[in-house]
Structures are given as structure tokens and as C-alpha cells.
N, C-alpha and C positions, 0 to 999 in steps of 0.2 A: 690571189683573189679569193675572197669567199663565195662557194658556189650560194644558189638558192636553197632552200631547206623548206619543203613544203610541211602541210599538216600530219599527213598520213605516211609522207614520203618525201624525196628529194622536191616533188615537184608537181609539173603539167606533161604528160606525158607528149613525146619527140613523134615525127613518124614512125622511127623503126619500132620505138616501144608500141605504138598501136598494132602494128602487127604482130610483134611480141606476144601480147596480151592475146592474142588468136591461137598461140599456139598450145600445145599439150606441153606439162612440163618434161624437162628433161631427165633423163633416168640417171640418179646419182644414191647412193644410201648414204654417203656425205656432203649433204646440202651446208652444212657450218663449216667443214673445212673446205669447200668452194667458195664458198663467201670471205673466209678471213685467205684465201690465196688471192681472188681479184682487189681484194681492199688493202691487201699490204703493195698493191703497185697502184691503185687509188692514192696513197696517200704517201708515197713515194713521188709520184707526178705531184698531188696536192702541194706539199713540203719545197719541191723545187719552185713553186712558183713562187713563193715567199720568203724561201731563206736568202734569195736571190738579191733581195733589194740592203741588207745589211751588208752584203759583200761586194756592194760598189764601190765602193769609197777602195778598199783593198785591191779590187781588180784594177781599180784605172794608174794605180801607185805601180802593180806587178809587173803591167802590161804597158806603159806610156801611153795608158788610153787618152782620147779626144774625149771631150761632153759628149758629140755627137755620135761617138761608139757605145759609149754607156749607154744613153738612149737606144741604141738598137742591140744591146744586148737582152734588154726589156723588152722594146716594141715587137723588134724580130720572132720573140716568142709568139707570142699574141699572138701576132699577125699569121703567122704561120698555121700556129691551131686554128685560127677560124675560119681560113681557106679553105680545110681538109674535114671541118670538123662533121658535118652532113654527109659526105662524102664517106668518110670511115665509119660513120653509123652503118651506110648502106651496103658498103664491103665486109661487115663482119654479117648481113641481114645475107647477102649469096653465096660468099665462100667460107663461111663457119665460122662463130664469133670465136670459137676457143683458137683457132688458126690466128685469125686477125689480130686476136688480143696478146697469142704469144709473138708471133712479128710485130706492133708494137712496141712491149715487152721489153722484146729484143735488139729494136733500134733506137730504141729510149737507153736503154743501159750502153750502148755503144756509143751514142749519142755524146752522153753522161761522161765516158773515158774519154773524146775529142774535146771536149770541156775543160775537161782536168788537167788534159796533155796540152792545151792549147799555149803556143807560145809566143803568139803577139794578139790583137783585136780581132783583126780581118779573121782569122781562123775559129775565136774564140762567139763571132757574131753568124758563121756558118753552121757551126757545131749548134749554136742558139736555135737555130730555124730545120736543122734536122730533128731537135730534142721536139720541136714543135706540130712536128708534122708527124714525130714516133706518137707524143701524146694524143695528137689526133688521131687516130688509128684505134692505140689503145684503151682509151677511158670510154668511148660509148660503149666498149664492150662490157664494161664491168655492171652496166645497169641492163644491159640485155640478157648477162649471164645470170645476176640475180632474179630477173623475171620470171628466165623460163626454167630455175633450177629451184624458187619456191612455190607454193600452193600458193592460193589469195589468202587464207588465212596466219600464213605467216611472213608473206611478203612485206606488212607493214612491218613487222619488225625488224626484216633485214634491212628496209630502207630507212628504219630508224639508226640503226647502228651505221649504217652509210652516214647520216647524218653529222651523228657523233665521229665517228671520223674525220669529217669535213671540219668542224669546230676544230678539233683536237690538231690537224693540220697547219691551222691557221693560229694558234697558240703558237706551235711549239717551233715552227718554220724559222722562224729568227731566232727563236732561244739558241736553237742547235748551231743554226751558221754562225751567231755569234760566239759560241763554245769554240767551232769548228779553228775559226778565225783564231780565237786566243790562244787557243791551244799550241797553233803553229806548229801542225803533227810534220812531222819530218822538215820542216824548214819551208813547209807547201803552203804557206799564207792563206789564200782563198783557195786552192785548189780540192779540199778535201769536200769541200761543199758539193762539190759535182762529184768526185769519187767517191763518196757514200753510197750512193746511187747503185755501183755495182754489184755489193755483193746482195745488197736488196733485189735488185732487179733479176740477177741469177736464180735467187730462189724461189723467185715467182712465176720465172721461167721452168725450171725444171720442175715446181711443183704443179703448176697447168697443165703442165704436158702429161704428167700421170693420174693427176687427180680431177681434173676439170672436164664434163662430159660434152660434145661436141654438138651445135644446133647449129641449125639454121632458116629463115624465112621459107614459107609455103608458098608466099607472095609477092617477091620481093620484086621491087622495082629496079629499072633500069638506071644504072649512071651516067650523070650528065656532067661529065669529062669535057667538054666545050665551053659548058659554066661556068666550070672550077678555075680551068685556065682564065676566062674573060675577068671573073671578079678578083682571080690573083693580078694580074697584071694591071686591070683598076689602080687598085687598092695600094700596088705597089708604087706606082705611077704617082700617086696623090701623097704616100706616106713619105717616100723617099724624100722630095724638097722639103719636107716641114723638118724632116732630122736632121738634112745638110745644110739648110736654107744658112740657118747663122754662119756655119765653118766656111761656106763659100763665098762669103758676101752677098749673097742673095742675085748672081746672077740671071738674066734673063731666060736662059735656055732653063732654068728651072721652073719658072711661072709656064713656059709653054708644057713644061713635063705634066704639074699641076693640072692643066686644062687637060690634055691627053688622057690622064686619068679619069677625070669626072666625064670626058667622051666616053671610054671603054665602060665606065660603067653604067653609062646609057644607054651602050648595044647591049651589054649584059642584058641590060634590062629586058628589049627589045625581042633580044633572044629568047630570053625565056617565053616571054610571053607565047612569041611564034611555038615555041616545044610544048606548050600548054595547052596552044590549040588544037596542035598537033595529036591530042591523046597522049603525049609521052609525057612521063614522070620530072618536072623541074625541079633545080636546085630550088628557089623559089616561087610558091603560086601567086602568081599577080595578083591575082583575084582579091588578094588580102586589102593589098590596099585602096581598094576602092571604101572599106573598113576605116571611117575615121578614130574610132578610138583603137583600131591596132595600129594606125600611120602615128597618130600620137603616141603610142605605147612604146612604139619602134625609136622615138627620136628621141623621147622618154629613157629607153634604156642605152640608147650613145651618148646621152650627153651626162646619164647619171655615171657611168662607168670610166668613159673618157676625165671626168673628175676624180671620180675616186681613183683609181688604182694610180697614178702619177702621185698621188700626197705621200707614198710610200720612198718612191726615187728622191724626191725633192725632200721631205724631211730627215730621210735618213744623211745623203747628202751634208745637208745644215748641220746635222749632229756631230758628225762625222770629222766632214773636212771644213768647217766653220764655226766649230766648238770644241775638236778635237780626241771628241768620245772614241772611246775604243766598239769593235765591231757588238763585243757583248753585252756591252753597257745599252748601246743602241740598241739591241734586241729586247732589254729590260724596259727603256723606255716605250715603246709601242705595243708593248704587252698590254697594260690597260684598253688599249684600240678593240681589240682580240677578244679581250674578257668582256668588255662592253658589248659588242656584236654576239655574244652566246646569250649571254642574257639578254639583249633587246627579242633577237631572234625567238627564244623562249615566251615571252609576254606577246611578242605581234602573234605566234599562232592561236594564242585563246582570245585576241581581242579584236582580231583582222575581223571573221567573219560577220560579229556585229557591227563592226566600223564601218568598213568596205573601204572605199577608196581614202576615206577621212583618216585610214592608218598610213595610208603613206602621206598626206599634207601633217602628220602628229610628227613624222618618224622622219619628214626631210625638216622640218621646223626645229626639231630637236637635233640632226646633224649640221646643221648651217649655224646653229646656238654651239656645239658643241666646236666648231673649224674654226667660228672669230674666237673663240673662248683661247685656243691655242695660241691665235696670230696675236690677241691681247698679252699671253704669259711670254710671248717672245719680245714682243716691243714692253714689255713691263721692266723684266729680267734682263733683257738684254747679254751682254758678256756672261754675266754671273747665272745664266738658266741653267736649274739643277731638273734631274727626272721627276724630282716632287712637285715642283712647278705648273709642269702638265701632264701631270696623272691626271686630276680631276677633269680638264677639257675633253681627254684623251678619250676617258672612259666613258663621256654624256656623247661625242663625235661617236664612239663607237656603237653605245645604244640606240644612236640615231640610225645609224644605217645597217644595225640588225632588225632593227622595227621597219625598216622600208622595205629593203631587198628581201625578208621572207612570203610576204603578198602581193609583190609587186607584177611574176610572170601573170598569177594566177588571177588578180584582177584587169591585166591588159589582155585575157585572154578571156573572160566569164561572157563576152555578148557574140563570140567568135563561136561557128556551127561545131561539132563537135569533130565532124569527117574533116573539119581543117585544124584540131587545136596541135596535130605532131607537124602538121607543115607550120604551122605560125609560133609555134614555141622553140624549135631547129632555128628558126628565122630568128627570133629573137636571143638566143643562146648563141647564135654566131655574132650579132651585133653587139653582143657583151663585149666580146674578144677585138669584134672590129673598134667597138669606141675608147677599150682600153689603147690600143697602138697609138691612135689618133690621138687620144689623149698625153700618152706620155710624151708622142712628136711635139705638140704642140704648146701644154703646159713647161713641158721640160727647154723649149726654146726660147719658152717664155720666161722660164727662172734663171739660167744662163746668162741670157741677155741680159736682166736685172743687174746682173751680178758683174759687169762693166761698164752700163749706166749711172749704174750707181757708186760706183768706185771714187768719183772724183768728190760728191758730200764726203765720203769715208771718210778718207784723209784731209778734207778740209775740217774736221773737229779734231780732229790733232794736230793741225800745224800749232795753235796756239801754245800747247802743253810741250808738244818738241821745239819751238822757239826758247822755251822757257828754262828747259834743258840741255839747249847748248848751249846758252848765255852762262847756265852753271860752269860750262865746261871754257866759258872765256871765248867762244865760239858767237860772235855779232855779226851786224851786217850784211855784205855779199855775201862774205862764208856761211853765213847760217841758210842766206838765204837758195844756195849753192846746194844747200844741202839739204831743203826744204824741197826743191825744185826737184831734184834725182829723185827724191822719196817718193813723190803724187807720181811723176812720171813712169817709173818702176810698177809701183803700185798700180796703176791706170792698167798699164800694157798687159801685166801679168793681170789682170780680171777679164781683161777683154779678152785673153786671149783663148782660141778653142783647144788649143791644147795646153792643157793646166803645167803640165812636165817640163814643155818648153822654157827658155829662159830669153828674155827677148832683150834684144842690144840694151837697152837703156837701163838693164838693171845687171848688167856685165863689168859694172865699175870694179877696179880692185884697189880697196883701198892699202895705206900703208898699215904696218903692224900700229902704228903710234894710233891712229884711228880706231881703235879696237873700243873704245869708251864711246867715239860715234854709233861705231855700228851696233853695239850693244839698244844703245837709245833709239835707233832706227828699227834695227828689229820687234824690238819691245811696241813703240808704235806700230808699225806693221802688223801685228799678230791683231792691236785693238781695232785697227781698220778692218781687218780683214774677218772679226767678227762681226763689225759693225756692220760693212757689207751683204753678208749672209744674212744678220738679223734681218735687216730691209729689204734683202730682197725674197726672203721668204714669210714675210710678213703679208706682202704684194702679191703674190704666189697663192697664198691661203686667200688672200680677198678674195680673188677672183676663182679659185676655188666655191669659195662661199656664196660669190655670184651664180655661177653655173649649178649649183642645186637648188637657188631662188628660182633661175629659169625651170627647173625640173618641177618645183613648187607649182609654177604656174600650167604647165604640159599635165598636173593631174586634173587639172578640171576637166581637162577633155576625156578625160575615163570615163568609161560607164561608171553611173550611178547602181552599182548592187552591194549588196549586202544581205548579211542573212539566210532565210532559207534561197536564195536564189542562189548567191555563194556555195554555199553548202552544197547543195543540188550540183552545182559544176566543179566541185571536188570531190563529192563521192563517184561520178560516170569519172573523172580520169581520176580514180585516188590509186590504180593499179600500174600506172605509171611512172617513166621519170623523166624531167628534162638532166640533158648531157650538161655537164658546166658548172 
């Protein structure tokens, strides 16, 4: 994911960072080699979140994954960080961010080795949600470390170079897993993509520990450890059936699971409130939402995220295992994504302020132009789609959604009091991560799906062409038709089915050695279906992709109307801060 990239800085400053900004900086006479010690584990986290999606297609081949592992080897992340993510803000705000940040750290890089070692799914989607909960922990520290270890007057430049970071991240995240992957360093397919991680992590460890000076809040509030629980088991509650829904059939005990969920996060709700009233510090302040354009900004940012970040699973995917790209190649293709979003990101900071909210209806206009541009070069190209093809979608998709998500916290935040923008920017930095999960549950069930629905058009544009060519082979008839029949059949079972590995009765024929001319033709077929397949249903995939940032289109009118010096005005009071994320 690409964090936000504010003007002066990453952002809108969180709660912890308002307190932050309270305090006296901390005593260091290497303020630069503290910053390039928290920003080599910045962007170590950064990297794993994106080298990740190139090395699906690898890991489900390694491991006999399900779709609906893959899916939680993604989601699980997500989900994970944005349970904890407030929560470790507020743990590094009482018991010392340099403490918190090296435990982090350090259960990120262990995390990282369980990864690497993992030797089936179930192990490798646990490991997924410990690395989740280490980066929770550790990344709000690296903006509170930066706070109270620069002056004001040169804080914007470290959180420029955070910035740069965060681009530089998101570039290079695929280039390298795709490296990683080709490489096939010791025979380890995907694995080195997570054991990278270690000796980085190591030495961000060891060099924290001696060079990084120790803070902590003057004011810090209380945890609300009852919260964390409620909206983890929510969330988990609601996310779990949308991953397993398809692999299960969609049993009944799942819908009740569903409901159970949106209950618990009722009481959450409920809860806080009551802890609100209470005087005691909440996960979240209700109070926000009585705030129509933050309840807008908030739905705003789940349905913008829940879209984007799944186009990463599902394309690479398509590329992959329904074009047959290698891990690097795929890395090449999504570079334009990358380089689009630096340079959007660049132009929305000089041009946000005058716009106001009319940058983000420019910047979703221009990603929704830039996603059919894609879904068009895929049903254009079809079989024969080369990375040239969608370069140019690639790159206008990409400036679309660097032009949005650069202004997008700071204008659903510009009408919000100032003593609530670190409670309603944590709120909305958690909802990134929640709508990503949500998103890839439910996008990614949705391409899956596609992709057995659609199986039986597949093969029915090639029965013709395969009639055509057994008749060469003197093959008429029952027999062709015998043989036509096992094909769709075959074909059929293995797209439905949730686990890709599996081989399902009907395609266990064995034929004789003399058949070797059929199955030559059969396969041959097969591979065109089975592009044709992926074309459509990743075509279907991007619509509705492209749908749900029209819905986002329409969630900005409900923004405040600012611009200008009013904007300006509420990025100079929080330009000392940062949002985590």
C-alpha cells in the first residue's frame, strides 16, 4: 500500500503525534543517523507489504495453497496491523518509543524467519498476522521517533525524506520480489522474500539499541485493551466468511458468523461510547461521527482502499497464473502503477490546496479513466497482452490515485476541531487497513468466483477449433464428441475448484501412449481457455473495481467545501505532525 504523503510531511498529525509535538526534543548529537536507523525498518515493513503480491502466484504453487489462503495471506496482514495499530501508537507514548520500536523490530524480523520457514499455508497465514501485529507495534514509532528527535525547523525535512522513502518503497517492493523469485537463491522459490527481512531487521535492531535516544509521553493516555479485543473479534467475525465463503459453499453457520460480527461491532461501538463518557481515553471518539463529512470521509476511505489494494492480488494473479508471466516480469509490469502514483502524488501537493476537494473528484476521474483503460487492453489483447499494452492505463491509474490519496486524509479532516484531528486521523489510518482486508475478502471472492462461472463460455469458443482438429486426426463423431465432453468437464471442475493444486476426478483420465496427438490438442486448448478465462474474469474484476471508485466519486461531495487559505490554515496548525500509515 502507498502510505499518504502530506505537504509539509507524511500527513495529519495521529494522537500520539499531538502529544509528541508537546514535548522537548530528545537528546541525540546524531539526529541523521537516527532517522536513517528508524527508516531502514520503515521501509523494510514498507517493501514487505508490496513485494508480497508478486509472490502469490509462487507461494500457492510452493505450498498447495487454496485461493482462499492466498487471500489471507494478504488480508491477514492488514487486518492484523489495523487492530494494534492505535494501540502501539499508545504503547510506544508509556513505555518508550525506542523500547517499542525495537520489540517490533524484533518481532517483525522473527515474524519474517516464520515466513520463510513456513512449510504449508496454515503456518505461513499465522506467521502473516504475527508480522502484522510486529508492524503494528513498530512503524508508529518511527514517526514519533522522528518528532521528538528533530527541531520544527528541520522536521519537515525528515518527513520529506520519509516521504521519499515511502515512493521509493512502493517502486522497488515488486522489482526486488520479482528478482528474489527469479533468482531461486538456493532452490527457496518465494521464500527469500521474507528472509530478506532478517539481516535488515537485525541491524536495525542492534543499531536502535545503541544509537536511538529513548522518549516518552508526558501525557499519555490510558489503553483500551477491551476495544482492541471487541473490534479484533468484529472484524474477524465479519472478515472470515467473506474468505471462506466460496471454499465452503457458503454454508449457513457462516452468515450467522457474519451477523455476530457486525453485533460485536455494535458493542464496540457502544462501548466506547460508554469509556468516552466515562473521561477515559477511547479507541475511538464517537463524538466524530455525529461529523457528517468525517462519517463521509470514513466510508470514503473503506471503500477507496477496499478497491485499491486487492487490484494488486487479482492482477498479478491474471499475469501470472493466466498469462503465465514470470514473478519478474510481473514486477515490471506494475512499475508504471508506482511511477504514476510519485508523480500524481508530486502535482496533487501544489495543486490540492487551490482545488480543495475538486482534487480528489480530478484524481478519482482520472483513476476510474486510468482501471477501464486496463480492463479495455485486457479484452483488447486478450492471449497476446504484452507489458506494453498496459503501460500507458497503468501509468494514468497510477496518477489517478497519487492525485487522490495525497489530500484526501487532510481534506476529510480540514472542518474537524483541531483537539480531535489525532483522534479522527488514527480512526481514519486504521480504516485504510480495515478496508484493505475487506477488500481483498471480498473482491478476491469475487474474481475466484469469476473464474468458474465463467469457465464453461471458455471452452465453449474452442470446442469449434478442437472439433476441427480431431476431425484432422480422423477422430468424428461420439469420439470427438467423447472428447470434447472430458475437456469442458475437466476444464469446468478445475476453475471451480478452491484449491487450484487439486486434480478432480474428471480430469484423472489416463489416456493410451497412441492418444498423445489428442492430448497434445487438448492441452493446447486448455492453456487458450484457460487464458480466456482469466481475461474475463479479470476484466469483470476491474469493472467493478472501477465501479467502486465512481461510488468514492460520489462520497466527495459530502466533503467540506475548503480550499485555499482555509486549507492552508489547517495544514500549517498540524504541519508538525504525522498520520501512521
Amino acid at each position: 500500500m502507498l502510505p499518504n504523503v502530506g505537504r509539509s510531511g507524511p500527513g495529519v498529525e495521529t494522537e500520539a503525534a499531538s502529544r509528541t509535538r508537546k514535548e522537548p526534543a530528545a537528546a541525540t548529537a546524531r539526529p541523521w543517523l537516527v532517522l536513517a536507523i528508524v527508516l531502514t525498518a520503515a521501509f523494510m515493513q514498507l517493501v514487505d507489504v508490496s513485494i508480497v503480491t508478486v509472490a502469490v502466484a509462487s507461494i500457492q504453487d510452493g505450498l498447495d495453497a487454496g485461493y482462499a489462503q492466498v487471500q489471507w495471506v494478504l488480508a491477514g496482514y492488514t487486518l492484523a496491523f489495523a487492530v494494534l495499530l492505535v494501540t502501539g501508537s499508545e504503547l510506544g507514548d508509556r513505555f518508550g518509543r525506542k523500547r517499542v520500536f525495537i520489540l517490533g523490530t524484533a518481532a517483525f524480523t522473527l515474524a519474517s524467519l516464520l515466513c520463510g520457514a513456513a512449510g504449508n499455508a496454515e503456518t505461513l497465514i499465522a506467521a502473516r498476522l504475527l508480522q502484522g501485529l510486529a508492524a503494528a507495534l513498530m512503524y508508529p514509532q518511527v514517526y514519533a521517533v522522528i518528532q521528538v528527535t528533530f527541531p520544527p525547523r528541520r522536521r519537515g525535512t525528515a518527513f520529506g525524506i520519509l516521504g521519499g522513502v515511502v515512493g521509493l518503497a512502493a517502486i522497488t517492493g515488486p522489482l526486488v520480489g520479482g528478482l528474489l523469485i527469479q533468482a531461486d537463491l538456493f532452490g527457496w522459490t518465494w521464500r527469500p522474500v521474507f528472509l530478506v527481512n532478517i539481516p535488515v531487521g537485525l541491524l536495525a535492531v542492534v543499531l536502535a539499541a545503541r544509537f536511538v535516544p529513548e522518549s516518552r509521553a508526558t501525557d499519555a493516555g490510558g489503553q483500551d485493551l477491551t476495544g482492541v479485543l471487541l473490534v479484533t473479534a468484529g472484524l474477524a467475525l465479519l472478515v472470515y466468511p467473506l474468505v471462506q465463503g466460496r471454499e465452503l459453499g457458503w454454508p449457513a453457520h457462516l452468515f450467522a458468523m457474519a451477523g455476530a460480527g457486525v453485533a460485536v461491532l455494535a458493542l464496540f461501538g457502544l462501548y466506547e461510547r460508554r469509556r468516552e463518557g466515562r473521561g477515559r481515553t477511547p479507541l475511538v471518539r464517537t463524538g466524530l461521527f455525529r461529523n457528517r463529512g468525517f462519517t463521509s470521509g470514513l466510508l470514503l476511505i473503506l471503500v477507496f482502499y477496499g478497491a485499491f489494494l486487492p487490484f494488486f492480488l487479482v492482477f498479478s494473479v491474471y499475469l501470472q497464473s493466466g498469462l503465465g508471466y514470470g514473478a519478474l516480469r510481473t514486477g515490471v509490469a506494475v512499475l508504471p502503477y508506482a511511477l504514476g502514483s510519485g508523480i500524481g502524488s508530486g502535482v496533487s501537493v501544489a495543486l490540492a490546496p487551490r482545488l480543495g476537494r475538486a482534487a480528489l473528484q480530478i484524481g478519482l476521474t482520472i483513476l476510474i479513466a486510468g482501471t477501464l483503460g486496463v480492463a479495455w487492453a485486457v479484452h483488447a489483447w486478450g492471449t497476446g497482452l504484452e507489458t506494453r499494452h498496459v503501460f500507458l492505463p497503468l501509468l494514468v491509474a497510477g496518477l489517478g490515485f497519487g492525485f487522490t490519496v495525497t489530500p484526501l486524509v487532510t481534506l476529510i479532516l480540514a472542518r474537524i476541531p483541531l483537539a480531535d484531528a489525532g483522534s479522527a486521523s488514527g480512526t481514519l489510518t486504521t480504516a485504510q487497513q480495515i478496508g484493505s482486508s475487506i477488500g481483498i475478502a471480498v473482491l478476491g471472492a469475487f474474481f475466484f468466483g469469476l473464474l468458474g462461472s465463467q469457465a464453461d463460455a471458455a471452452t465453449a469458443d474452442e470446442v469449434p477449433g478442437l472439433r476441427a482438429e480431431l476431425a484432422a486426426l480422423h477422430i468424428t463423431g461420439d469420439a470427438a464428441q467423447d472428447v470434447i465432453d472430458e475437456f469442458r468437464s475437466c476444464f469446468h471442475d478445475r476453475a471451480a475448484a478452491t484449491d487450484p493444486t487439486a486434480v478432480p476426478a474428471s480430469c484423472r483420465q489416463a489416456p493410451a501412449p497412441a492418444d498423445a496427438p489428442v492430448r497434445r490438442i487438448v492441452a493446447a486448448a486448455t492453456t487458450r481457455a484457460l487464458h480466456t478465462d482469466f481475461a474475463e474474469s479479470v476484466q469483470r474484476t476491474l469493472l467493478l473495481q472501477a465501479v467502486l471508485f465512481a461510488g468514492c466519486l460520489v462520497l466527495v461531495f459530502a466533503l467540506p467545501k475548503v480550499r485555499g487559505r482555509e486549507l492552508s490554515e489547517f495544514e500549517e496548525k498540524s504541519q508538525d505532525a504525522a498520520i501512521i500509515g
